[in-house]
C-alpha positions as CSV (number, residue, x, y, z in Angstrom):
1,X,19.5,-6.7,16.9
2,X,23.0,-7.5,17.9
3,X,23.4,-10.1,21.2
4,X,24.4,-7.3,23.7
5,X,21.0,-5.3,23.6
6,X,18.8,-8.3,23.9
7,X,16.5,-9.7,21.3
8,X,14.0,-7.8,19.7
9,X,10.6,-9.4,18.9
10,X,9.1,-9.8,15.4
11,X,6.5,-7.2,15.6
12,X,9.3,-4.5,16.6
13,X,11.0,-5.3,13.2
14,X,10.9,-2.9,10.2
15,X,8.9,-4.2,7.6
16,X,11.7,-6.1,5.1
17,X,14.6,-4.3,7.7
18,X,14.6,-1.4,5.7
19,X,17.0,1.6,5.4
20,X,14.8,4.4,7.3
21,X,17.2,6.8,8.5
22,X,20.7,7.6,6.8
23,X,23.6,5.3,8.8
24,X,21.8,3.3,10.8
25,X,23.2,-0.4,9.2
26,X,26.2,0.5,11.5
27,X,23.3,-0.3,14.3
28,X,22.8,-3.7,13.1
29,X,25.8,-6.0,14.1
30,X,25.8,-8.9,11.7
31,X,28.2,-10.7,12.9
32,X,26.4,-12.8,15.0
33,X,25.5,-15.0,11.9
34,X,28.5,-16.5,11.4
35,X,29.4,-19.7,11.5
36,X,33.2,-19.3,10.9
37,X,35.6,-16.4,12.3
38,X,38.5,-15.3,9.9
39,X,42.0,-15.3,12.1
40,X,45.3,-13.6,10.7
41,X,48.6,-15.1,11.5
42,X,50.7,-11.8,11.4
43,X,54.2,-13.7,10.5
44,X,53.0,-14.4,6.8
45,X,51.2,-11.7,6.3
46,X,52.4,-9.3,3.7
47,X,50.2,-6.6,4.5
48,X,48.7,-6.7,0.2
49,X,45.1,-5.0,1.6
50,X,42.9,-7.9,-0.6
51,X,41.3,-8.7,2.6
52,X,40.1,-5.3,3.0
53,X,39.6,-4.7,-0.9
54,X,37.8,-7.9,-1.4
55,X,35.5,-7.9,1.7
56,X,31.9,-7.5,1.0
57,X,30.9,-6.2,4.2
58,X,33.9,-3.3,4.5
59,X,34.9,-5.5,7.9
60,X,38.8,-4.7,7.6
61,X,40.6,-1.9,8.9
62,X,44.1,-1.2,9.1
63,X,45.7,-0.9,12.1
64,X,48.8,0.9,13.3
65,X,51.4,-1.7,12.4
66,X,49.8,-1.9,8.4
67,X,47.9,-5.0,9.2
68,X,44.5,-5.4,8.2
69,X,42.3,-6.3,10.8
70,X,38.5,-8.1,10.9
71,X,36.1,-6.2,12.5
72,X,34.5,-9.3,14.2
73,X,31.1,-7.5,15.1
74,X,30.1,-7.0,11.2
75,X,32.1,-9.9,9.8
76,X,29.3,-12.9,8.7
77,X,32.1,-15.2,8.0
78,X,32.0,-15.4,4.3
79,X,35.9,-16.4,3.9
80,X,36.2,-14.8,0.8
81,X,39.2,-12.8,2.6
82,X,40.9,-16.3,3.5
83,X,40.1,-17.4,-0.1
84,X,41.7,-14.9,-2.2
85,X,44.7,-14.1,0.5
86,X,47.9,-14.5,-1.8
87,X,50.0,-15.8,1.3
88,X,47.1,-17.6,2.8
89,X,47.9,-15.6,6.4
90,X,43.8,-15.8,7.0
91,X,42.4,-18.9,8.1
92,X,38.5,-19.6,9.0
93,X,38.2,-21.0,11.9
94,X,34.9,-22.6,13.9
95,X,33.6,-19.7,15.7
96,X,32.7,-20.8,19.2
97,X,29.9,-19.7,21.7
């Protein structure tokens, strides 16, 4: 359970967090797992898409200007976006508290 509706105890939890209605992953905010935060510098950027192509949990979306933006609430910090960027504009960065 994502950090802004409070913690859930074990016995609450679906047995193995299963799938038990259609579109409710988009409930579960995994973002709070990560240990590292991608950040785009905009200037070097080239606007290619890999990020969003290449990111396993479909975090990117493009914005109005043709960036590609993180979606920080489902991001878990993989840096698989920052490893395959061909300009290296993404960076992973420490997340903080």
């Amino acid at each position: 359970m994502p950090k802004d509706q409070g913690l859930m105890g074990w016995k609450e939890l679906a047995p193995g967090m299963y799938i038990l209605e259609p579109g409710n992953s988009k409930k579960f905010k995994t973002g709070d797992w990560r240990a590292f935060r991608p950040v785009l510098d905009k200037e070097k950027c080239i606007k290619c898409g890999m990020c969003y192509i290449l990111c396993p949990d479909i975090c990117y979306q493009q914005d109005q200007d043709g960036f590609f933006i993180c979606n920080l609430f489902y991001c878990k910090g993989c840096g698989i976006c920052a490893a395959n960027c061909p300009k290296k504009a993404i960076t992973m960065v420490l997340e903080e508290e």
